[in-house]
N, C-alpha and C positions, 0 to 999 in steps of 0.2 A: 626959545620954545623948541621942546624936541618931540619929535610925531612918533612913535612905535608901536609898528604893525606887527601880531604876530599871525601863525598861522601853523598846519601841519598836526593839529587837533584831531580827534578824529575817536570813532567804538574800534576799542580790540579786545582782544580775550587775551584772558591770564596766559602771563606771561609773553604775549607780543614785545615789540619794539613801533616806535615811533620817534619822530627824529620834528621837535618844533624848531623851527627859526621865529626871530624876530628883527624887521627892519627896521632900519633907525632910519631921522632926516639929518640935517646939518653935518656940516663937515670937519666936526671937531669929535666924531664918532670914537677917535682912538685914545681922545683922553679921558673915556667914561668908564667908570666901574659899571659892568652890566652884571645883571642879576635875572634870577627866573624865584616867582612866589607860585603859592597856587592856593585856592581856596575850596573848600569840600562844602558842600551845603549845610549850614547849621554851625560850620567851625569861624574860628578865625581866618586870615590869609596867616600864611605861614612860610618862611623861608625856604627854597631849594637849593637855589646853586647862587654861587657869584663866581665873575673872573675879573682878576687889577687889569687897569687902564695899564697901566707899564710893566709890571711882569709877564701880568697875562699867569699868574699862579690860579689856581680856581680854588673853590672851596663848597663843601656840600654839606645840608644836613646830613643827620647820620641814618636817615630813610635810604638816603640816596647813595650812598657810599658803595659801590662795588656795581652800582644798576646805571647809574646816571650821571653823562658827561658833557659838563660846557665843557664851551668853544666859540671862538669869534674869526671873523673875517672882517679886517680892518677896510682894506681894497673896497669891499661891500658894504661896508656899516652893518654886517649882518653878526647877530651871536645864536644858537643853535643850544637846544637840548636833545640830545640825544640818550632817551629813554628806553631801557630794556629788560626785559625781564619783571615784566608789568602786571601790579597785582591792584585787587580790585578795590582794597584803599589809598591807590592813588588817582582812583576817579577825582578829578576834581578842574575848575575853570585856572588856567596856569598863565600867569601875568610876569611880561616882560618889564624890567625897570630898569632905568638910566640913572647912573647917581652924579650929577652935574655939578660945576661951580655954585649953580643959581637953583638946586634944590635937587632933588628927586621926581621922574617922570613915570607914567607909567602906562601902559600898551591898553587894547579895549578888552585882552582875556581871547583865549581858546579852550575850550572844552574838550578833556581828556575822559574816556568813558571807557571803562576794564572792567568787561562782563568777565561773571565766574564760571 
Protein backbone atom coordinates (compact mmCIF):
# COMPACT_ATOMS: atom_id res chain seq x y z
CA UNK A 1 0.00 0.00 0.00
CA UNK A 2 1.32 3.36 -0.98
CA UNK A 3 -0.29 6.71 0.86
CA UNK A 4 0.10 9.95 -1.50
CA UNK A 5 -0.37 13.28 -0.14
CA UNK A 6 -0.48 16.15 -2.21
CA UNK A 7 -0.57 19.69 -1.66
CA UNK A 8 0.35 23.39 -2.98
CA UNK A 9 -3.23 23.75 -4.61
CA UNK A 10 -4.41 26.88 -4.35
CA UNK A 11 -6.70 30.49 -6.63
CA UNK A 12 -4.24 32.27 -8.89
CA UNK A 13 -4.95 34.45 -11.69
CA UNK A 14 -3.96 33.87 -15.24
CA UNK A 15 -1.03 33.35 -15.79
CA UNK A 16 0.46 32.78 -12.12
CA UNK A 17 2.67 29.78 -11.25
CA UNK A 18 2.30 27.24 -8.52
CA UNK A 19 4.57 24.58 -7.73
CA UNK A 20 2.25 21.10 -6.30
CA UNK A 21 4.28 18.31 -4.52
CA UNK A 22 3.14 15.24 -3.62
CA UNK A 23 4.33 12.79 -0.67
CA UNK A 24 4.76 9.28 -1.04
CA UNK A 25 4.91 6.60 1.99
CA UNK A 26 7.05 3.45 1.67
CA UNK A 27 10.40 3.18 0.83
CA UNK A 28 10.66 1.82 -2.42
CA UNK A 29 9.64 5.47 -3.68
CA UNK A 30 12.43 5.34 -6.24
CA UNK A 31 11.19 2.64 -8.16
CA UNK A 32 7.80 4.18 -8.98
CA UNK A 33 6.70 5.82 -12.25
CA UNK A 34 5.10 8.88 -10.70
CA UNK A 35 2.59 10.79 -12.55
CA UNK A 36 0.27 14.01 -12.01
CA UNK A 37 -3.78 13.80 -13.64
CA UNK A 38 -6.15 16.33 -13.04
CA UNK A 39 -9.76 16.59 -13.39
CA UNK A 40 -12.13 19.68 -14.50
CA UNK A 41 -15.67 19.56 -13.31
CA UNK A 42 -17.84 17.78 -15.89
CA UNK A 43 -14.59 16.17 -17.80
CA UNK A 44 -12.92 13.15 -17.49
CA UNK A 45 -9.45 12.80 -15.23
CA UNK A 46 -6.95 13.32 -17.75
CA UNK A 47 -3.27 12.94 -17.98
CA UNK A 48 -0.50 15.71 -17.25
CA UNK A 49 2.82 14.74 -16.56
CA UNK A 50 4.78 11.47 -15.71
CA UNK A 51 8.52 10.87 -14.85
CA UNK A 52 10.43 6.93 -15.11
CA UNK A 53 11.30 5.33 -11.99
CA UNK A 54 14.96 4.86 -13.60
CA UNK A 55 15.53 7.47 -16.03
CA UNK A 56 13.84 10.01 -14.47
CA UNK A 57 12.95 11.12 -18.44
CA UNK A 58 9.30 13.01 -17.92
CA UNK A 59 6.81 13.29 -20.26
CA UNK A 60 3.63 15.70 -20.69
CA UNK A 61 0.57 16.17 -22.34
CA UNK A 62 0.68 18.60 -25.03
CA UNK A 63 -1.49 21.27 -22.62
CA UNK A 64 1.56 21.18 -20.69
CA UNK A 65 4.42 21.31 -22.98
CA UNK A 66 6.44 24.52 -22.44
CA UNK A 67 4.30 25.64 -19.05
CA UNK A 68 4.71 22.56 -16.96
CA UNK A 69 7.51 20.68 -15.09
CA UNK A 70 7.93 17.35 -13.17
CA UNK A 71 10.38 16.58 -10.92
CA UNK A 72 11.04 14.13 -8.12
CA UNK A 73 13.03 13.88 -4.98
CA UNK A 74 14.00 10.51 -4.46
CA UNK A 75 15.90 11.32 -0.77
CA UNK A 76 12.01 12.61 0.02
CA UNK A 77 9.83 10.40 -1.83
CA UNK A 78 8.65 13.74 -2.97
CA UNK A 79 7.60 14.38 -7.00
CA UNK A 80 6.58 18.16 -7.75
CA UNK A 81 4.63 20.07 -10.43
CA UNK A 82 5.64 23.00 -11.12
CA UNK A 83 3.03 24.94 -13.06
CA UNK A 84 3.40 28.18 -14.91
CA UNK A 85 1.98 30.47 -16.88
CA UNK A 86 -1.55 29.39 -15.69
CA UNK A 87 -4.58 29.71 -17.75
CA UNK A 88 -8.11 29.35 -16.66
CA UNK A 89 -8.64 25.98 -18.36
CA UNK A 90 -6.43 24.50 -16.16
CA UNK A 91 -8.64 24.87 -13.27
CA UNK A 92 -9.21 21.79 -12.20
CA UNK A 93 -8.62 18.93 -8.83
CA UNK A 94 -4.93 17.56 -9.83
CA UNK A 95 -4.15 13.89 -8.56
CA UNK A 96 -0.89 12.46 -7.65
CA UNK A 97 -0.37 8.64 -9.00
CA UNK A 98 2.27 5.91 -8.11
CA UNK A 99 2.55 3.22 -10.76
CA UNK A 100 3.63 0.13 -8.53
CA UNK A 101 4.56 -3.49 -9.06
CA UNK A 102 1.15 -4.20 -7.32
CA UNK A 103 -1.09 -1.70 -9.35
CA UNK A 104 -1.62 1.96 -9.58
CA UNK A 105 -2.04 4.47 -6.40
CA UNK A 106 -3.58 7.50 -6.14
CA UNK A 107 -3.42 10.85 -3.90
CA UNK A 108 -6.84 12.40 -2.35
CA UNK A 109 -6.59 15.53 -5.14
CA UNK A 110 -5.73 19.46 -4.70
CA UNK A 111 -7.63 21.93 -6.12
CA UNK A 112 -6.03 24.24 -8.83
CA UNK A 113 -8.28 27.35 -9.46
CA UNK A 114 -7.04 30.20 -12.35
CA UNK A 115 -9.24 33.07 -12.14
CA UNK A 116 -9.40 35.10 -15.50
Amino acid sequence: QVQLVESGGGLVQTGGSLRLSCAASGRAFSGYTMGWFRQAPGKDREYVASINSNTGIAHYADFGKGRFTISRDNAQNTVYLQMNALKPEDTAVYYCNALTGVGPFWGQGTQVTVSS
